[in-house]
N, C-alpha and C positions, 0 to 999 in steps of 0.2 A: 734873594739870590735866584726866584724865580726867575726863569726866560735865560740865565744863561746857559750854553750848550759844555756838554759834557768835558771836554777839554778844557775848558773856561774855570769850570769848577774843580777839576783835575791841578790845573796848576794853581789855583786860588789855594786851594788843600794844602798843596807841596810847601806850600811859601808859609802857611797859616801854622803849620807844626811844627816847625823849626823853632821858634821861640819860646811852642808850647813845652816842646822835650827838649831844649837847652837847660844842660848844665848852668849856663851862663846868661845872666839877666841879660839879652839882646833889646837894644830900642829898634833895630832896624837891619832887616835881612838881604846882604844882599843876593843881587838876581844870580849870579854864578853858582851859590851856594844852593838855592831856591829849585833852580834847572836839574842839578845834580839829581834833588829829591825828586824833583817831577819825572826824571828822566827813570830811578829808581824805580818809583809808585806805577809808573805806565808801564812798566816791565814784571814788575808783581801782577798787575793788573790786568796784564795781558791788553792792556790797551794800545792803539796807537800812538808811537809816540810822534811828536810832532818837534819842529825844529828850533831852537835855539831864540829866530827871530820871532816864530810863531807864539813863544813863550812870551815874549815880550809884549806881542801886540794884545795878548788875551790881560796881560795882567798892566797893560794901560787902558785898556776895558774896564777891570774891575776898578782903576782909580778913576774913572769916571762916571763909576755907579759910586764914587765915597766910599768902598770898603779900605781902601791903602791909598797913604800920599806916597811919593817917589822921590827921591833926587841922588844926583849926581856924585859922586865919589871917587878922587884920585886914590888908587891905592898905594902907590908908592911909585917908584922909578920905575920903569919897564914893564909895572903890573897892568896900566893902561885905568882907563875910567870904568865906572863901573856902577848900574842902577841900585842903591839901597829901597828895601819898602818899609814903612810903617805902619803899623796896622790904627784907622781910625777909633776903631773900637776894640775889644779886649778877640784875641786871636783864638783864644781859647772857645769862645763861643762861635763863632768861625768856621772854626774845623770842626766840633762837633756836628754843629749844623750840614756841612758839605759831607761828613762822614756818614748821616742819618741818610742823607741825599742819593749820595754816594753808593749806600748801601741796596739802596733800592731797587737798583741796576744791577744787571745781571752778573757782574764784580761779586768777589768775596773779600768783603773786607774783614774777616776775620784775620787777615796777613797782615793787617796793616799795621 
């Protein structure tokens, strides 16, 4: 996860704990829900938030270093289409690791 920049990791996070603190056995997160948290986390975090698409392009980034595959999802009538991710490897080590990272940075992730 070296060389990604702080936003990259920022949203890789948002996306990575959602499964881990789900109630609900999740196989795949998707990106509406994912945004929400990142949009959350960067507001805790006093970080820049960045926009919607910018979310997207950082975490088809991340599917091309192999941390998440992606795909395509009708949610119903009206709901429109919509990116799920999966996580390649276990999510939970993940976001530890981005949270140790994370934490390094002048961020307190004691909030989080």
């Amino acid at each position: 996860m070296q060389g990604l920049s702080t936003q990259k990791k920022l949203s890789l996070y948002a996306t990575a704990i959602i499964p881990v603190h789900s109630k609900r056995n999740l196989n795949a997160v998707p990106s509406t829900v994912a945004y929400r948290v990142y949009q959350y986390l960067s507001d805790l975090l006093d970080a820049d938030e960045k926009s919607r698409d910018s979310y997207l392009r950082y975490m088809s980034e991340a599917e091309t270093y192999n941390f998440v595959t992606s795909e395509k999802r009708k949610r119903g009538y009206g709901s429109g289409v919509h990116k799920e991710y999966t996580f390649v490897g276990d999510p939970e080590v993940v976001a530890e690791t981005l949270q140790a990272d994370i934490g390094s940075k002048k961020w307190n992730t004691t909030r989080i």
